[in-house]
N, C-alpha and C positions, 0 to 999 in steps of 0.2 A: 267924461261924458260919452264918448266914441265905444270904450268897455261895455260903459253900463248899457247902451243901444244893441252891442254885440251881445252881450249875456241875457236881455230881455229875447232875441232873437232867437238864437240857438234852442233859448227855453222854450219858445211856441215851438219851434221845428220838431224838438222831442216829446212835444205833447201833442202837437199833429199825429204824429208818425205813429206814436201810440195808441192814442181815438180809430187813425185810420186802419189800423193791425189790432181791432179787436175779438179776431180769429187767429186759430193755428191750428197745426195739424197734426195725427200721429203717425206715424209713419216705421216702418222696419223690414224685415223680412221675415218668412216663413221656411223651415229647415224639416227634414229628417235628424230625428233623433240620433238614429244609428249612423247613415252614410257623411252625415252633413252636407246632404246638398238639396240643392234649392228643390220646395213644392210647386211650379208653375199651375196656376192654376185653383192656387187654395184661396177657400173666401175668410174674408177680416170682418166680421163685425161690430160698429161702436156703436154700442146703448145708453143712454140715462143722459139727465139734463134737459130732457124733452127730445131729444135726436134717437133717431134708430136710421143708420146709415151704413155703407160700408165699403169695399174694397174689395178684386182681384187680385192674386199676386203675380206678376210678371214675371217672363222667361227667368229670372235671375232670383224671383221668390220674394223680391220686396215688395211693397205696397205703400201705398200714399191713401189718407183719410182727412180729405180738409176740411176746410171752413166750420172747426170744432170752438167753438166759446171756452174760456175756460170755467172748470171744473173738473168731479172724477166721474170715468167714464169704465162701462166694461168693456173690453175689449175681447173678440172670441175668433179664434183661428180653428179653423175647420177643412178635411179635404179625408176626398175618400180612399177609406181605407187606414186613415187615421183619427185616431179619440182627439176630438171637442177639448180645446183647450184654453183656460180664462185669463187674463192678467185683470188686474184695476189700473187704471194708469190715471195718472193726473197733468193735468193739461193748467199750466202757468201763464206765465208771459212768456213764454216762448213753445216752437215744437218738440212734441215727447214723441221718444223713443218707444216700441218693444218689436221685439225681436220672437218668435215662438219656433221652438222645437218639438215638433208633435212623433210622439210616438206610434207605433201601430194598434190600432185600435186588434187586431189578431191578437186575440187573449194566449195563446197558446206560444205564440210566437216569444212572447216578452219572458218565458220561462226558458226553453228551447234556444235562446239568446245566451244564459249561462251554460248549459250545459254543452252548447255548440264554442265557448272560449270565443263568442266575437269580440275583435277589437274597439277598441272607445277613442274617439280622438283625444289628445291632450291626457293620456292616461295612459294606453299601455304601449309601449317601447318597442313596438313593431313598426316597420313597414307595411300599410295597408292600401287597399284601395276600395271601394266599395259602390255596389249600384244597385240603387232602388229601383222600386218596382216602375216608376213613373217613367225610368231611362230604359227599365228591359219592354215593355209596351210600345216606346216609342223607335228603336234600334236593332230589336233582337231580329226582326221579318222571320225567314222563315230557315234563320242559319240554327245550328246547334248552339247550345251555353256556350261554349271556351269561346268564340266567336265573338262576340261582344267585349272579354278580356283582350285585345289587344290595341285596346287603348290604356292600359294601365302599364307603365314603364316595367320593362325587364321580362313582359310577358309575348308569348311569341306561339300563337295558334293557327292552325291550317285545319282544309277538311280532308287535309289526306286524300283517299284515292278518288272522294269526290263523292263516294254514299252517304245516302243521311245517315247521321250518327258514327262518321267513321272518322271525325277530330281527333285531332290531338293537342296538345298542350304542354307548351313549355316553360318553365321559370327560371330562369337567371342560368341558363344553359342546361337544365336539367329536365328528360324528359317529366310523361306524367308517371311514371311509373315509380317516381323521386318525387312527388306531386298529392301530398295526403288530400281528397277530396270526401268531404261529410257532407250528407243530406242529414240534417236538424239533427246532430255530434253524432252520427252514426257513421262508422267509416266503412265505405263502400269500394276500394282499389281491391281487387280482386287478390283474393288472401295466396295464390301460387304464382302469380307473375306479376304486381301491383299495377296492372293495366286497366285503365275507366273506358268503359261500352256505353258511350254518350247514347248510343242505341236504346237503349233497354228500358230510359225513362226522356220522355218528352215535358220536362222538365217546367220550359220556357211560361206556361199559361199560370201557375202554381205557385210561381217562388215569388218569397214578398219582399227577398233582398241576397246578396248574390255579395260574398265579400272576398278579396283576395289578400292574404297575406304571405306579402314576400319575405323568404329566408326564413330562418327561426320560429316559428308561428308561436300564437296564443295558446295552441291547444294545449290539453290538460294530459287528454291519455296521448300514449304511444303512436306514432304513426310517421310513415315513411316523408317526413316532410324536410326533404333535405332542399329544394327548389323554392318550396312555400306551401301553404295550405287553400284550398277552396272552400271555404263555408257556402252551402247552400240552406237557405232555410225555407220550407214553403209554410203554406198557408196553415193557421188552426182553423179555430171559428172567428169570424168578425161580432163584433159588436152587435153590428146592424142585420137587420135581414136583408137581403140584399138577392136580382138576378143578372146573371150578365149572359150574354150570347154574341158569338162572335161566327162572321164570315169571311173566309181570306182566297183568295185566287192570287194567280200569280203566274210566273214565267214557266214553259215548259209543264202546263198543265197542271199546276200546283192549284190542291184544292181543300181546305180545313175548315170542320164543320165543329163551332165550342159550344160548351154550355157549361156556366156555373151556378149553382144554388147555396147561398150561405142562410140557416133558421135563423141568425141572431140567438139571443137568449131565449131557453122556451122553459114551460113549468119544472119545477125542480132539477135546475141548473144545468139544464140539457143544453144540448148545441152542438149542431153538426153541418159541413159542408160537404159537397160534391160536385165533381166535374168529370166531365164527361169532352173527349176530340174524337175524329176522324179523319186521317188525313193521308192525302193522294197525290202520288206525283210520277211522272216521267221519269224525271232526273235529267239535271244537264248536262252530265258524263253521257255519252253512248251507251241504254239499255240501262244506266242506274236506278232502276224503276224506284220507289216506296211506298210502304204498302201500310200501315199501322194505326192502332186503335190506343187508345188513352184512358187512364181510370184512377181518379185520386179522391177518398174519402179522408173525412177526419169526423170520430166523434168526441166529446169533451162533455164532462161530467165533473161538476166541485162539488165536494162533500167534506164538508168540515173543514179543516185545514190542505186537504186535498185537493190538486186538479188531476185529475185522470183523463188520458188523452190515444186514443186509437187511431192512427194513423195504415193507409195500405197504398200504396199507388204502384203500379204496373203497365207497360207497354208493348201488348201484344205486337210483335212488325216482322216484316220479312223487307229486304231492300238487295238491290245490285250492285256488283259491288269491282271495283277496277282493284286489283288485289292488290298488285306489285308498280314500282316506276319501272317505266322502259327508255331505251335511248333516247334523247335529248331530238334527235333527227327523224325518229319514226313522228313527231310531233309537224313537227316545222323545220325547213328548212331555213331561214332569218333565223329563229334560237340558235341550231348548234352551229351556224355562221361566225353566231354574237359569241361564244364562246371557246372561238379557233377550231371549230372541226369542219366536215366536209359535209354536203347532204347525203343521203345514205339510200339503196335502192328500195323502191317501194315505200319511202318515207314521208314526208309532209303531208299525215293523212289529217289533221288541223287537233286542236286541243282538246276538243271532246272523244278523240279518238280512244276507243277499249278493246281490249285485244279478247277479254274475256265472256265470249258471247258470241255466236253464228248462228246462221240459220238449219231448219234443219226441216227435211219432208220426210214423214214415217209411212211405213207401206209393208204389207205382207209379202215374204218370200216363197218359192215354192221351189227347194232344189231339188224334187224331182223332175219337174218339165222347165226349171232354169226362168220364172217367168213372176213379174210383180202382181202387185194387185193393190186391194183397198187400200188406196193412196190418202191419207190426211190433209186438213190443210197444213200451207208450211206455218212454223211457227221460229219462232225466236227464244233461243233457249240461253239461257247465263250458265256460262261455265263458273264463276265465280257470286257465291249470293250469302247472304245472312236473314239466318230466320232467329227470333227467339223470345222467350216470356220471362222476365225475372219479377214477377211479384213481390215485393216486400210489404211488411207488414213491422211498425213499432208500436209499442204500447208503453208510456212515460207514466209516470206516478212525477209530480211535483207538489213536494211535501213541504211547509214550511211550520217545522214545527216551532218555532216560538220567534222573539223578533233575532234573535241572533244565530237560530240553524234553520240551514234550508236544505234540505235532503232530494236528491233528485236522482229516478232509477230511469232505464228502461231496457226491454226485453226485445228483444227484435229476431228475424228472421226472412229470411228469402230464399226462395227457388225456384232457381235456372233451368230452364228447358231449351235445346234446343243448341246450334250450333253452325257452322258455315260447310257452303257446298262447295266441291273444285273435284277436279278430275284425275284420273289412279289408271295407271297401267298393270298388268296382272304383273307385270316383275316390280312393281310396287314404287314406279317413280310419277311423281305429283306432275311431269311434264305431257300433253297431249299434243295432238296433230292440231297444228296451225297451217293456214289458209298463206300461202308464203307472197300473193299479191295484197291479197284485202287486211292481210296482219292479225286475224279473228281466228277464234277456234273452229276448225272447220269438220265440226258436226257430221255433215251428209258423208265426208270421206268415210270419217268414222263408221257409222251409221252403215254405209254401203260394205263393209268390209265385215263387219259384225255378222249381220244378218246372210252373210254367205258362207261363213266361218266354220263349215259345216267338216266333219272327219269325209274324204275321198281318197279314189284313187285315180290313177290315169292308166287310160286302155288305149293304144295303139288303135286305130282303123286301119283295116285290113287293107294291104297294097298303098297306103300310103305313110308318110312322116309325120301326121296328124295324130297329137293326145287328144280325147276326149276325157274333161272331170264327170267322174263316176261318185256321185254322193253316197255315203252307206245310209241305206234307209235304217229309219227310228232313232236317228242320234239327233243329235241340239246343236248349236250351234253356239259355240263359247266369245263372250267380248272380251277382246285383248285391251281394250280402251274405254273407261264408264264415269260415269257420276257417282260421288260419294256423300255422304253426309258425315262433317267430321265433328262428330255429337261433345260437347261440351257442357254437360248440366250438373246441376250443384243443388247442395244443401247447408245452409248458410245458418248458424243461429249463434247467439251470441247476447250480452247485457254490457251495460255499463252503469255503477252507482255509486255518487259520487257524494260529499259533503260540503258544504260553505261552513266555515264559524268564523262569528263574531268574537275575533278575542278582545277587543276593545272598539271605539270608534275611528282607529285605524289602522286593524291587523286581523286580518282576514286567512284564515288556516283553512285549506283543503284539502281533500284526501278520498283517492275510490281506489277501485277494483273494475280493471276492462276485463272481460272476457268473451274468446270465438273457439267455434267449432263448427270448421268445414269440411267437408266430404265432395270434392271433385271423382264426377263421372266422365273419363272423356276414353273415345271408342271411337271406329271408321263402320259406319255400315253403307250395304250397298244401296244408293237411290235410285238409279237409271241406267238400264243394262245398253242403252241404244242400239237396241235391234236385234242384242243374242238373248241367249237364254240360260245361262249362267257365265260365270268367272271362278278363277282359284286366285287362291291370293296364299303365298307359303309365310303369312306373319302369326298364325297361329300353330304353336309346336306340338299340339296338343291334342290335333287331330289328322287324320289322314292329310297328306299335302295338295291329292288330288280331291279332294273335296269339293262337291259344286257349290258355288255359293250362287243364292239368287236375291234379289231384292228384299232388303230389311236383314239381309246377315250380316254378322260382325268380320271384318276384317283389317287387315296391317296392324292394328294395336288394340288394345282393351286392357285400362287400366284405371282404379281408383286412387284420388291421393287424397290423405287425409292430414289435416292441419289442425294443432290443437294450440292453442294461445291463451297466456293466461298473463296481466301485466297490473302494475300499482303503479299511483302518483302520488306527489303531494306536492304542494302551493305553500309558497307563504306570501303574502300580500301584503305591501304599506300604503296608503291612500291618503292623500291631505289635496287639498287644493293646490297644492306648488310643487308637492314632489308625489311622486308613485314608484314603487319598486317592485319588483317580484323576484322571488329566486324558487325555481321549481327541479323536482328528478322523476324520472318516468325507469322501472324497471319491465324486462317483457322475458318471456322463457314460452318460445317456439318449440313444437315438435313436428317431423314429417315421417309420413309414413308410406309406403307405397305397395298398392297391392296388383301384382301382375298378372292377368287372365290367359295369358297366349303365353307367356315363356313356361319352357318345359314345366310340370311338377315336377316336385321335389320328394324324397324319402328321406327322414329325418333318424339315423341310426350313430349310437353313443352322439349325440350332440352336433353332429355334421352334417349335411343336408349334400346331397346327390342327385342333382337332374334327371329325371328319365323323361325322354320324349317318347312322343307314341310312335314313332318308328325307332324299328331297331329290337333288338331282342332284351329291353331293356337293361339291370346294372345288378352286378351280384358283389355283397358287400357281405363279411367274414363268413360265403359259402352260401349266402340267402338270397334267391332271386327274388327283383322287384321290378315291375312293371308301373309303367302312365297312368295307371287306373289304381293303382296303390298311396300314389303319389297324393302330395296337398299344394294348393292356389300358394306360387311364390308372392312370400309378403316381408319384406325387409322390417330391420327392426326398427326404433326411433331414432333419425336425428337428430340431436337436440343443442340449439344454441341460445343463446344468451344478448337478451340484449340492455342497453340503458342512456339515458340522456342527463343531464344536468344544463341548467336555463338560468341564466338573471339578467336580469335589463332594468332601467331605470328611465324615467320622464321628469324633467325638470321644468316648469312651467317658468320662463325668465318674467315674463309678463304675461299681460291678459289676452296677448297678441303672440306671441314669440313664446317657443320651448324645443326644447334639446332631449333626445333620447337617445341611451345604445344599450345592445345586447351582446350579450358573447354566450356561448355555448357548445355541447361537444354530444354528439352521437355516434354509439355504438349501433350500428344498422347489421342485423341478420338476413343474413342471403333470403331470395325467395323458394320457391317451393322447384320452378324452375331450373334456377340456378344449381338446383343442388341434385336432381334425376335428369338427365334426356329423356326425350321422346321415346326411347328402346328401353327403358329403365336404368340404363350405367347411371353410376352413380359419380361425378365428379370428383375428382382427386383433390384433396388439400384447399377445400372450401370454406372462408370464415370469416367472420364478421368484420364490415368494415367501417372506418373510422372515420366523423366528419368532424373537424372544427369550425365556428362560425364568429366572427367578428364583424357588429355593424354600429354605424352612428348615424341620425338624422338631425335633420333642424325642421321645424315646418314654424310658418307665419298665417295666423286667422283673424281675417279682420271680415266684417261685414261686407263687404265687396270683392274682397279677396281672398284666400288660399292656395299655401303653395308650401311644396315640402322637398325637401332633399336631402338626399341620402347614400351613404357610401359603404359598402360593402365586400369582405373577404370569407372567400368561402375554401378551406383544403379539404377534399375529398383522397382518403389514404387508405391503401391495399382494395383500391377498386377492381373488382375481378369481373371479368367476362367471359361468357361461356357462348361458344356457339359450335357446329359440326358442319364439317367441311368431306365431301367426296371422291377426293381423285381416283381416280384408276377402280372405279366402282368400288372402293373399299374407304367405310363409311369411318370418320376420323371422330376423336371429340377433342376440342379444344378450351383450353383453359390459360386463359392471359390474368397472370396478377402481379401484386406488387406494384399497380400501378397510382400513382396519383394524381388529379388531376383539381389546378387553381381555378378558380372563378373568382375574378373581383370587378369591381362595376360601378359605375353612379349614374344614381336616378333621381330627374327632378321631374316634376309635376304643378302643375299651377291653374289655377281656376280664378279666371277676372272678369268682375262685373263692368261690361264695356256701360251699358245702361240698364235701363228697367227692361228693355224692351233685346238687351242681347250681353252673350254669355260668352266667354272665347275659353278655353280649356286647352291646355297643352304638356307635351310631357315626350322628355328625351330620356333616352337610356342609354350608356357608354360603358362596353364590357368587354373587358378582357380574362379569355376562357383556354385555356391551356394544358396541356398534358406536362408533365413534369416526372422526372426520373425515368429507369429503365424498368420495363417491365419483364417478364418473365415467361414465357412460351412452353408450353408441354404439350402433347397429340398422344393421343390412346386412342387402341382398340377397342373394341367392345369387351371382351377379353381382359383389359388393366394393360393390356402389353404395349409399351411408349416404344410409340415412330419416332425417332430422331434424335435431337439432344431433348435432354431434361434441363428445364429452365433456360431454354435458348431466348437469349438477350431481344427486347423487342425497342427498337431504338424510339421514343415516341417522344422526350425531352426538347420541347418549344411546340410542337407542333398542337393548331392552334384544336378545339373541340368543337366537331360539327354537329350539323343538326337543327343549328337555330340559327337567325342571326343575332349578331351579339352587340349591332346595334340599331338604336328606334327613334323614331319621331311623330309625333303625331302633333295633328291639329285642327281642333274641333270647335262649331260654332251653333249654337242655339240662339235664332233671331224669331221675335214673335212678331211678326209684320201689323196683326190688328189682333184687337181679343178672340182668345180661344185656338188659337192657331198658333204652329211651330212649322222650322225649317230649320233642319240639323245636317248639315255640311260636316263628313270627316274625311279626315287626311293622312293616309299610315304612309311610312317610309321604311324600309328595313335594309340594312346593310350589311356587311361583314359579313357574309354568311358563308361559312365552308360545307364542303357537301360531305357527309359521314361514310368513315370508311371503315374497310377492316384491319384490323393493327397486326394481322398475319401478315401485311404487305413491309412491312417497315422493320425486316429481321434483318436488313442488310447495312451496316453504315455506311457505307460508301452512295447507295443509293438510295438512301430513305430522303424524304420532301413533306411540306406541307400538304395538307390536302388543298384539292379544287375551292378558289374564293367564287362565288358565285357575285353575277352584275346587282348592282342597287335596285331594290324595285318598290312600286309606289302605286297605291289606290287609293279612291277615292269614293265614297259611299253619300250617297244624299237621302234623308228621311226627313217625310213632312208630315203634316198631318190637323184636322181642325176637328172641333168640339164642338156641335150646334147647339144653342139655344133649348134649356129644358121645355119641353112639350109635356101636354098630358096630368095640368095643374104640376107642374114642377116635378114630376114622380120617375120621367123617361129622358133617358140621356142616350143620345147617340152620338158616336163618335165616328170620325172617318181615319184613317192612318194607313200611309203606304211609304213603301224603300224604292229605290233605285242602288242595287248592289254593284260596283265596279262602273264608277258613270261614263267612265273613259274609254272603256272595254278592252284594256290593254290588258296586256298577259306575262304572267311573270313565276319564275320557279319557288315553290312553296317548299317541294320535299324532295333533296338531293341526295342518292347511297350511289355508292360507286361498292361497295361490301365485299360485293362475289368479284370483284375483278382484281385484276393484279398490280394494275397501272391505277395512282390514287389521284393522277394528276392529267391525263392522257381525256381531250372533251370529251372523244369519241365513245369512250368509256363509260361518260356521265349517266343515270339514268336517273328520272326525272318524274314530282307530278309539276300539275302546272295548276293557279286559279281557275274560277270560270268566269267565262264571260260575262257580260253585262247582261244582266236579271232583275228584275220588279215583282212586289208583291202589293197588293192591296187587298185594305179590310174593312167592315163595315159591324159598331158596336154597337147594342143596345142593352142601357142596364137600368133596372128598375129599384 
């Protein structure tokens, strides 16, 4: 009886409980296709069954939709900037799932995704990291791109001397110049020294996803990616029509004026976007002024199978520019404290201190009555500055000719105008008169010394020991000390066309053709006589020595260097749901060429070429005289090397949660254009290609709340060569270190946990040991070919550790949404390990070779908030508010350590140094219709 009363019981309780729960709910999150990370912010819609109801998605991208009846509902995930996406879902006795991953509604973009090799999670066998547009909006203020990467492990970004656009970037101890960086697969590392001029495009308002791939990258063609790759992709056309406008103020008179316009689709498949900045600033360096305009179009046109796509974006700017570090002690006295030195005299002029810059008051001379005049106001002049326009321009053909090829080309081009200013002595040394209290270039001396520089003599007065300077009238007065312009402009052009095929439904064949053709113009002319009225400069042979030069002539160097590239790839591809493989080779065939404007000409008789300079009574070869003006423009023949890679990796999918990936691989890397001329034209001795191996494995874990991956990695870098020129005793050296090699191996983990709906915690260490390894090899020439010293003098570099970065990270980040529409983004970097880069001419001695300088641990901390009003204006006008607090702690800390030029690698005093900036704020105010 007691059963049968329990069993009646229980039965009502479960048909209560069921009466009472005749709702549920659907619920999930909302993702990027690409980065997989959360949409904050995207709306859910449920329709049908008589409801039309719906849902935000919280800082973590999930969303709640209750009190649903059952039946089926549609369900539609929406947020801007990405395509409208539908499930059906079915609502039971109990709560339904879905989850949406919205792609970008940027039609242009979703093509520009294969040809740019981005990575896929759970698919391809990289190490990646990736940030959406919603994170560079919310985090970027008003830093350069790499800036933002140092929150993704093994990554390690500064702003260097403190100018806009004067970043740099490192990957797993490798600068960027080991750093393949592509704007939508177009590679942009500068083809003679593979260095990226974050300058030249103001990237940040344009890009709809920004992806890093560390070690081995995805990409297809060839590229200098021995650290990792940077995928930038910006904007096509959107979907929608769409306006956005943006105002920013901020620290140190920072001031950015946006506008964007996207048509949407317009009659016969048109569609174009443009934007438009302005933007002004101080600088928090001393004198770092910036000055710079912004310009990004795209237009886009489908035609049959076709999309065709025009893209151009350029950044006129000039900026100020803190050129070099200097000692640790001209900063602060506390730093070179903290790092065992002494303070030093006329030092601790505080962290914003620049050496490159003084004041300066101009005024008319008269040396016949010795007497000034029309005095100017003073002004403030930058000894050290960058000006420059690189316009590019691509044009993509994205063909899909049937469902199993897709054909993708594009043709592109850019040219560089324009180059950095610093100061030139007439015997041709890049050092000027500095101010030896204020530590600044000190102009006025200058200035005052110029403008009296005039040819005299000296006349006795009569019955006394008194000279009087006697000026000879109608002569000039010559600057021994001036401004230059050290011109750097280019012609860039170049294609890439590539194929996909379908060999089955899961094998995928690839294969193009990259090709470039660059033509470097780089030359010194004169910008600013400060006060004389010409200068000589003996760098050109080729004309009288006494020569005057006056502003806008060429002097010290004037040369062209031409780069010709031409490289293949091919892909093989497996894809299944569980496993993915690839095995890929990239071949490449460089040539360099160099054409010399200032070394003597040449007379080219039976096959030998003979110097004649214009002084001198020229050169007589079997009895025939030949003169300067007979001669031809020396132009060396082609260098030509060889390069190639081979890539496979694999992804294992163990569950729907869990997967395993590794890669291995080997590159042949050809010197740069650099590496292979000086500055004088020599040509380095026994230059060639060098050899990378790469081995890595990961694990990553994806669950709807969480993500997290890890991964371990060995990198040997072999017969790495370096080139650099050293001056003693005024007799200019060139040097060549090789045979060297150098380990890098590391692990990195990463992890992204949804604490709640309403908050996000993100985190990621990095652990690397970066190393030199064997003996290197030392050789010193003349200009001439003629070797100073031993040939292959031993460079003892074996343990000692590789600077430049630190080698190791930490960080920890938090997105809390306190109420709707609003964010608070707390990050937290730490960097360690970090040795200061030296020169390996210091370390030829065993007995007293050392590690370099370890620098102290350092740590910031950055806060961005930001809220989203309520749409106005029948739902049409969104404004948004968003502002940083950069460094909240305002501590200070060494960014970028060379000790290079000195002798002592370990001595503090030695150190030189840049350092962060202070604690700085930006805010902004959006509105988009």
């Amino acid at each position: 009886m007691k059963h049968s009363v329990l069993t009646f019981l229980l039965t009502c309780l479960v048909v209560l409980t069921a009466a009472a729960q005749s709702t549920f709910s659907i619920k999930g999150r909302v993702l990027d296709k690409l980065t997989g990370e959360a949409l904050p912010g995207a709306t859910v819609q449920v329709t049908g069954n008589g409801i039309n109801t719906g849902a935000g998605a919280e800082a973590n991208g999930s969303y709640i939709v209750p009190n649903l009846k059952p039946g089926t509902y549609s369900v539609k995930a929406s947020f801007i900037g990405y395509k409208l996406t539908e499930q059906k879902v079915t609502v039971g006795t109990q709560n339904a799932m879905a989850t949406f991953s919205l792609a970008s509604d940027n039609a242009t973009l979703n093509e520009v995704q294969v040809i740019a090799s981005v990575a896929v999670e759970r698919e391809t066998p990289v190490a990646f990291a990736a940030v959406n547009e919603v994170k560079l909006r919310e985090t970027l203020s008003n830093r350069d791109l790499p800036l933002i990467l140092n929150e993704t492990p093994g990554v390690y970004a500064t702003q260097g001397g403190g100018g806009t656009g004067d970043s740099r970037i490192n990957i797993r101890g490798f600068d960027q110049r080991n750093v393949a960086v592509l704007i939508n697969g177009v590679p942009v590392n500068d083809m003679e020294n593979g260095a990226v001029y974050w300058s030249n495009w103001d990237l940040g308002d344009v890009t709809k996803s920004l992806q890093v791939q560390r070690g081995l990258s995805a990409s297809k063609i060839s590229v200098p990616a021995v650290g990792g790759t940077i995928n930038v992709l910006t904007r096509g056309f959107d979907d929608k029509k769409s306006l956005l406008a943006r105002v920013e103020t901020g620290s140190n008179n920072y001031q950015k004026y946006s506008l964007m316009l996207s048509s949407g689709p317009l009659k016969g498949d048109w569609a174009f976007t443009a934007f438009g900045s302005r933007r002004t600033s101080d600088g928090w360096v001393d004198h770092a002024f910036d000055d710079a305009w912004t310009y990004f179009g795209n237009i886009s046109k489908k035609a049959g199978k076709h999309r065709l796509s025009l893209t151009g974006m350029g950044s006129p700017q000039s900026h100020g520019q803190r050129a070099f570090q200097v000692p640790v002690g001209a900063y602060s006295d506390e730093k070179i404290r903290l790092i065992g030195g002494k303070p030093i005299t006329n030092g601790n002029k505080g962290f914003q201190y620049n050496p490159n810059w003084g004041p300066l008051t101009r005024y008319a001379y008269d040396p016949l009555t010795h007497t000034r005049s029309n005095f100017q106001p003073s002004e403030d002049l930058n000894e050290r500055s960058n000006y420059y326009n690189k316009p590019q321009v691509n044009l993509n053909d994205f063909w899909q000719v049937n469902d199993r090829l897709f054909v993708s080309s594009v043709v592109y081009g850019s040219f560089g105008n324009g180059g950095g200013v610093s100061g030139l002595t007439d015997g041709n040394s890049s050092t000027i008169l500095q101010n030896s209290v204020t530590g600044q270039t000190d102009f006025q001396r200058i200035y005052n010394f110029n403008v009296r520089n005039y040819p005299y003599t000296l006349v006795r007065r009569t019955g006394t020991t008194i000279n009087d300077t006697i000026f000879t009238p109608g002569t000039e007065a010559k600057s021994t000390q001036f401004l230059i312009n050290n011109v750097n402009s280019h012609r860039w052009y170049g294609f890439v066309v590539g194929a996909d095929y379908n060999l089955n439904d899961k094998l995928t064949l690839s294969a193009g053709i990259d090709g470039r053709s660059y033509y470097g113009i780089h030359y010194r002319e004169v910008r600013d006589l400060l006060g004389g009225d010409y200068t000589t400069n003996t760098g050109n042979k080729n004309v009288d020595p006494n020569t005057r030069l006056r502003v806008g002539d060429k002097l010290s160097y004037n040369y062209d260097g031409k780069t010709r590239w031409l490289g293949g790839y091919s892909q093989l591809e497996y894809k299944t749901p569980v496993l993915s493989a690839v095995i890929s080779a990239t071949v490449s065939e460089v040539g360099y060429k160099r054409i010399d404007y200032f070394k003597a000409k040449e007379v080219t008789v039976d096959g030998v070429n003979y110097p004649v300079p214009f002084a001198g009574p020229g050169v007589i070869v079997n009895g025939e005289g030949y003169t300067n003006a007979a001669g031809h423009t020396v132009e060396t023949s082609w260098a030509r090397y060889t390069g190639f890679s081979v890539k496979a990796g694999a992804n294992y999918n163990i569950s729907e949660h869990d997967n395993l990936f590794v890669n291995v691989g080997y590159n042949q890397k050809v010197p740069f254009f650099n590496f292979v001329y000086a500055n004088s034209g020599y040509k380095y001795a026994d230059v060639k290609p060098e050899g990378i191996s790469s081995v890595e494995m990961g694990y990553g874990i994806t669950y709807p709340s969480m993500k997290a991956t890890l991964n371990a990695y060995y990198t040997l870098w072999g017969n790495k060569s370096t080139t650099f020129t050293t001056n003693p005793d005024q007799t200019l050296l060139y040097n060549n270190v090789r045979n060297v090699n150098a380990r890098h191996a590391g692990v990195e983990l990463s992890v992204a946990q949804d604490i709640s709906r309403r908050v996000q915690l993100s985190a990621a260490i990095a652990l690397g040991d970066w190393r030199w390894t064997g003996q290197g090899l030392l050789t010193k020439t003349t200009e001439s070919g003629e070797v100073v010293g031993m040939v292959d003098q031993p460079v003892y570099l074996a343990g000692t550790h590789v600077g430049d970065a630190a080698q190791t990270q930490f960080q920890l980040g938090l997105r809390y949404e306190p109420f709707k529409r609003a964010y608070i983004r707390p990050s937290f970097l730490l960097f360690s390990k970090y040795y200061a880069d030296f020169n390996p001419e210091n370390l030829v001695n065993p007995d007293t070779r050392t590690d370099s300088y370890r620098l102290p641990t350092t740590r910031n901390l950055d806060l961005h908030f930001g809220y989203d009003f309520p749409k106005v204006a029948k739902d049409r006008l969104r404004l948004g508010l968003k502002a940083s607090v950069l460094n909240v702690l305002n501590e200070y800390y060494f960014t970028d350590v060379s000790n290079r030029s000195n002798s002592n690698v370990i001595d503090p005093a030695q150190q030189q140094a840049f350092f962060n900036r202070g604690r700085t704020f930006t805010i902004g105010l959006s509105a988009a219709l």
